[in-house]
MARBA-3410 file (N, C-alpha, C, O; in Angstrom, 1 decimal):
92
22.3,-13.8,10.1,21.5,-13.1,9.2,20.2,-14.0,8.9,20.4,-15.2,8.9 ~ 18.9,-13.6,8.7,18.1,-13.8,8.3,17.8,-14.9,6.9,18.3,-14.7,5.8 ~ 16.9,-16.1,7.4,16.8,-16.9,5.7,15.2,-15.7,5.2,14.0,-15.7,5.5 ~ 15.7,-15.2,4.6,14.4,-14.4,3.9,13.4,-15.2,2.6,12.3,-14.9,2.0 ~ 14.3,-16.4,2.5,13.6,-17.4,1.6,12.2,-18.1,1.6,11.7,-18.9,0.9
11.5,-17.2,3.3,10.2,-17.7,3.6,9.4,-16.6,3.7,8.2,-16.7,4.0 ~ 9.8,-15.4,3.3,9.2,-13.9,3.0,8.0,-14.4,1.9,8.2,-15.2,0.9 ~ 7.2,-13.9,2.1,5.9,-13.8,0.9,5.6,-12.3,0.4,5.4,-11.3,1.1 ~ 5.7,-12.6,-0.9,6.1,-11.7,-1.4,4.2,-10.8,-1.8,3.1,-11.3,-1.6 ~ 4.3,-9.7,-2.1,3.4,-8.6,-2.2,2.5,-8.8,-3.0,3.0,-8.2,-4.0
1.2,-9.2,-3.5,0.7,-9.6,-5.1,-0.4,-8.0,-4.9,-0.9,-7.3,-4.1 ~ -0.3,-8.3,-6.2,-1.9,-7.0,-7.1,-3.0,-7.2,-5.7,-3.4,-6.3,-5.0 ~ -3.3,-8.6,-5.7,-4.5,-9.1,-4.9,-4.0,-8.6,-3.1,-4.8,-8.2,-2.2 ~ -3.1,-8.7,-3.1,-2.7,-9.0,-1.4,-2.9,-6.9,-1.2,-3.4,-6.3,-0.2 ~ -2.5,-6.4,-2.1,-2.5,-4.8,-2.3,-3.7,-4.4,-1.8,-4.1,-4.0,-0.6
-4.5,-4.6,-3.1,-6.0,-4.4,-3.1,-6.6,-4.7,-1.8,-7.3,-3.7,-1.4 ~ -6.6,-5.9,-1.0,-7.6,-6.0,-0.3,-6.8,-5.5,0.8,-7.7,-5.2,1.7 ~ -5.4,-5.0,1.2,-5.2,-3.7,2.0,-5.7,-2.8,2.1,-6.2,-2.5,3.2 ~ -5.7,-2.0,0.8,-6.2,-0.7,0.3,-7.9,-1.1,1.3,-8.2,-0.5,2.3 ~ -8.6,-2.1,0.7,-10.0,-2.0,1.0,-10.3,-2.4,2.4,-11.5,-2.5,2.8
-9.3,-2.7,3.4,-9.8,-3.3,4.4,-8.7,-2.7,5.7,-9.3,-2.3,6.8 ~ -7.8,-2.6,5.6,-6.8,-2.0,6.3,-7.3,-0.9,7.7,-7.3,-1.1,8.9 ~ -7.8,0.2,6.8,-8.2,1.1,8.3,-9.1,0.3,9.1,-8.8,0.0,10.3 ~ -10.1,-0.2,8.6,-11.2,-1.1,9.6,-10.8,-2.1,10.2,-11.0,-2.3,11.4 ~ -10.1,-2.9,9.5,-9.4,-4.4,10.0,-7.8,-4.9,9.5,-7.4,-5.6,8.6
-7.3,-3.9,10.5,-6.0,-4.1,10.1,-5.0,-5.8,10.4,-4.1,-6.4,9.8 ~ -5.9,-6.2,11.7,-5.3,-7.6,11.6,-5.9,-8.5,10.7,-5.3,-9.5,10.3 ~ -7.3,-8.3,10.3,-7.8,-9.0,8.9,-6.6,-9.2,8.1,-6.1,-10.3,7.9 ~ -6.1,-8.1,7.5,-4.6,-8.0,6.7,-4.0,-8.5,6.9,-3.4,-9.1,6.0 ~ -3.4,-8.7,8.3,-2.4,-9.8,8.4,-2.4,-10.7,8.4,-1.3,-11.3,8.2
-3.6,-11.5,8.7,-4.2,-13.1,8.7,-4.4,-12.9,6.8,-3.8,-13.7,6.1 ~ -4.9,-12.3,6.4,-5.2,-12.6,4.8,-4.0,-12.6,3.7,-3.9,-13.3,2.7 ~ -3.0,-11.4,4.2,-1.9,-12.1,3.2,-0.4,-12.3,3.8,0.7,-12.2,3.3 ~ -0.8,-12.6,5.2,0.9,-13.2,5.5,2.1,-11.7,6.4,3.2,-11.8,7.0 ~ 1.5,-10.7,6.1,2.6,-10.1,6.2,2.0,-9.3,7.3,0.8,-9.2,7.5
3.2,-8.6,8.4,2.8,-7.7,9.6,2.4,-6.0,9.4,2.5,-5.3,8.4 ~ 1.9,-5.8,10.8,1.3,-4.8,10.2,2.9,-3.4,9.8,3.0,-2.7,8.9 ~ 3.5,-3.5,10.8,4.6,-2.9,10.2,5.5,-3.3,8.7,6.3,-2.5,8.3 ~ 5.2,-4.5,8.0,5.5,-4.8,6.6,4.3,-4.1,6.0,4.6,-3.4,5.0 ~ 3.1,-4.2,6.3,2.3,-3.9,5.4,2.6,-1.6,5.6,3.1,-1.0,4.6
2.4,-1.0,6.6,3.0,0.1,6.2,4.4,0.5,6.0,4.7,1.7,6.2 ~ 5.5,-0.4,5.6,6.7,0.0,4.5,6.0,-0.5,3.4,6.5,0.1,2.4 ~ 5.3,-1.1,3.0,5.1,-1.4,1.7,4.0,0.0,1.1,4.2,0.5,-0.1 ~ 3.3,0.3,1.6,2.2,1.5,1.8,3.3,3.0,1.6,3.2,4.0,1.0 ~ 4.2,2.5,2.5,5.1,4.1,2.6,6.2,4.1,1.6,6.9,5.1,1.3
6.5,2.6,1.0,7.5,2.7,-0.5,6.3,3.0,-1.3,6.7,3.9,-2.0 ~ 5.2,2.8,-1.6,4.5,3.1,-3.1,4.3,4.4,-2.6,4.5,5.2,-3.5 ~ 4.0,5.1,-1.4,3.9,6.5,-1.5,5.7,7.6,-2.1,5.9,8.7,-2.8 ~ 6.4,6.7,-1.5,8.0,7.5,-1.5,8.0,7.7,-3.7,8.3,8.6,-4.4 ~ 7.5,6.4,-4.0,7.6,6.4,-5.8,6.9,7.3,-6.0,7.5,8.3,-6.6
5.5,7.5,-5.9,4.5,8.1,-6.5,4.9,9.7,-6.1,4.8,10.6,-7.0 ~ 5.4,10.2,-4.9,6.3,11.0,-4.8,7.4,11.7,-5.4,7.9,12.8,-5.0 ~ 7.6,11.0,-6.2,9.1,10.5,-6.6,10.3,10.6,-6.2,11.4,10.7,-6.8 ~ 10.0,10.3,-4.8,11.4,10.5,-3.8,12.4,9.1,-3.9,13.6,9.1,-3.6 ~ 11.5,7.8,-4.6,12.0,7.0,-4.7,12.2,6.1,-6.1,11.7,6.4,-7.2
12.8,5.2,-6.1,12.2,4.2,-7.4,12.5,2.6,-6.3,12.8,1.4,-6.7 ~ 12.4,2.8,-5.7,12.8,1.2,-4.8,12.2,-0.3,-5.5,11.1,-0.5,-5.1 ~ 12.7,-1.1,-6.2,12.3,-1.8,-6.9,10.9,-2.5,-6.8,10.3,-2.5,-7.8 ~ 10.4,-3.2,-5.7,9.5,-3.6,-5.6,8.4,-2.5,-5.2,7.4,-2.7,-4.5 ~ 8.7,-1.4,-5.6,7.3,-0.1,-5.1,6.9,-0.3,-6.7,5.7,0.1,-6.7
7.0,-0.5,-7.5,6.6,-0.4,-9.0,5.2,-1.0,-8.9,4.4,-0.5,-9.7 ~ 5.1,-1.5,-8.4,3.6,-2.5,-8.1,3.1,-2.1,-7.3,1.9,-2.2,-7.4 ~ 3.5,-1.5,-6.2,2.7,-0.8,-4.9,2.3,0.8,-5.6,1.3,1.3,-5.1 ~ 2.8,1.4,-6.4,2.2,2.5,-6.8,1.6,2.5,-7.6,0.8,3.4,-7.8 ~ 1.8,1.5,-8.3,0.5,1.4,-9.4,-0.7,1.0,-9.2,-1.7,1.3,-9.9
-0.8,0.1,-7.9,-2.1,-0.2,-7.4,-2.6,0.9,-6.3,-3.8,1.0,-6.0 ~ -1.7,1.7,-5.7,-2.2,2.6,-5.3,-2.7,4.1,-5.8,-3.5,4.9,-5.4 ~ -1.8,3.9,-7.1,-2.4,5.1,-8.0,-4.0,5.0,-8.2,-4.9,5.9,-8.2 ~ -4.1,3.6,-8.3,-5.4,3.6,-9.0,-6.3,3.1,-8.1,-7.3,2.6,-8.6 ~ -6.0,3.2,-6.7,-6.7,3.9,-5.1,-7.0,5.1,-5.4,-8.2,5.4,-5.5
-6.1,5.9,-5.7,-6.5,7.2,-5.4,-7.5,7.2,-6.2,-8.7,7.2,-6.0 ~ -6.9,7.2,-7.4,-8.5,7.6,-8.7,-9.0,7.2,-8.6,-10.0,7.8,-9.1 ~ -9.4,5.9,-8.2,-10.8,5.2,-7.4,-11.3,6.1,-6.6,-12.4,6.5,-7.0 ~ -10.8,6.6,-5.5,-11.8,7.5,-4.5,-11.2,9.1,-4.6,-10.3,9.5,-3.9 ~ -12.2,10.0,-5.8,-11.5,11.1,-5.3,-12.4,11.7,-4.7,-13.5,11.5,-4.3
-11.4,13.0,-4.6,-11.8,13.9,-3.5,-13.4,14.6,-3.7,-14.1,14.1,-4.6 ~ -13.9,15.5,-3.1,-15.7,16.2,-3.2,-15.7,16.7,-4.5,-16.8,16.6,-5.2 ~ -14.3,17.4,-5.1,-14.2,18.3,-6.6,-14.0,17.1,-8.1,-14.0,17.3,-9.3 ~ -13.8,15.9,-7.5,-13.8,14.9,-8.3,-12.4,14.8,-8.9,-12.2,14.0,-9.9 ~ -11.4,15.5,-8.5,-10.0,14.7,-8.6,-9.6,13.7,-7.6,-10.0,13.6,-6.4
-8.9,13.0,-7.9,-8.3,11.6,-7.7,-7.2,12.2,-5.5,-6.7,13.1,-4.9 ~ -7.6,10.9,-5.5,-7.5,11.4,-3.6,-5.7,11.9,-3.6,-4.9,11.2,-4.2 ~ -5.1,13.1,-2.9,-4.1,12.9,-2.8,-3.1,12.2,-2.3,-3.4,11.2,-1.7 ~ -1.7,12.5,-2.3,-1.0,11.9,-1.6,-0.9,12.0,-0.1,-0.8,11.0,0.7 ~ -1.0,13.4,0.3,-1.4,13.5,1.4,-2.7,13.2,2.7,-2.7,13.0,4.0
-3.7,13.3,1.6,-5.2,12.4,2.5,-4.7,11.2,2.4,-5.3,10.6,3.4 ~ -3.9,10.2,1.7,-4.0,9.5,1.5,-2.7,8.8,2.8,-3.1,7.8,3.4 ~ -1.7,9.1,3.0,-0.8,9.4,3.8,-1.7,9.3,5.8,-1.6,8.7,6.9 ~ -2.4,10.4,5.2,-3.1,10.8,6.6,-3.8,9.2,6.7,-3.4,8.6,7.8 ~ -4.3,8.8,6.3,-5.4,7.4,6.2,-4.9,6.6,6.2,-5.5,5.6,6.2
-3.8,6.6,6.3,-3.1,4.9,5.8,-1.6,4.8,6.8,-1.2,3.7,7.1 ~ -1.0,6.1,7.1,0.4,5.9,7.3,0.3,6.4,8.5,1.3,6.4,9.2
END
């Protein structure tokens, strides 16, 4: 079995600069906080499963909250907050 004792774990900061950099420079992401690009979309696809509410997976509590307030940072043309689904489409 795996020592997972060298896993780096997900911060507010490590989120964010996903959120802002990801589509364009996805291996930027990986050199900036440690984690692969397949960790970084389960981490993307647990804060979507919460905010869904398909889930409550312990460590998404932090990934949905900073992506909540992705969405409402960029909404859509009518000025509500971006869905889950564009948001899905862009990212997953």
């Amino acid at each position: 079995m795996p020592n997972n004792n060298n896993r780096v774990k997900y911060t507010r900061g490590h989120i964010e600069y996903i959120l802002n950099n990801y589509r364009a420079y996805p291996e930027e992401c990986v050199k900036e906080t440690g984690h692969s690009i397949s960790s970084i979309k389960m981490m993307l696809g647990n804060a979507v499963s919460r905010l869904s509410g398909e889930t409550t997976f312990l460590g998404s509590e932090l990934y949905a909250e900073v992506v909540q307030e992705y969405l409402e940072a960029n909404p859509n043309i009518y000025g509500k907050p971006m869905s889950i689904e564009k948001f899905r489409m862009l990212f997953l």
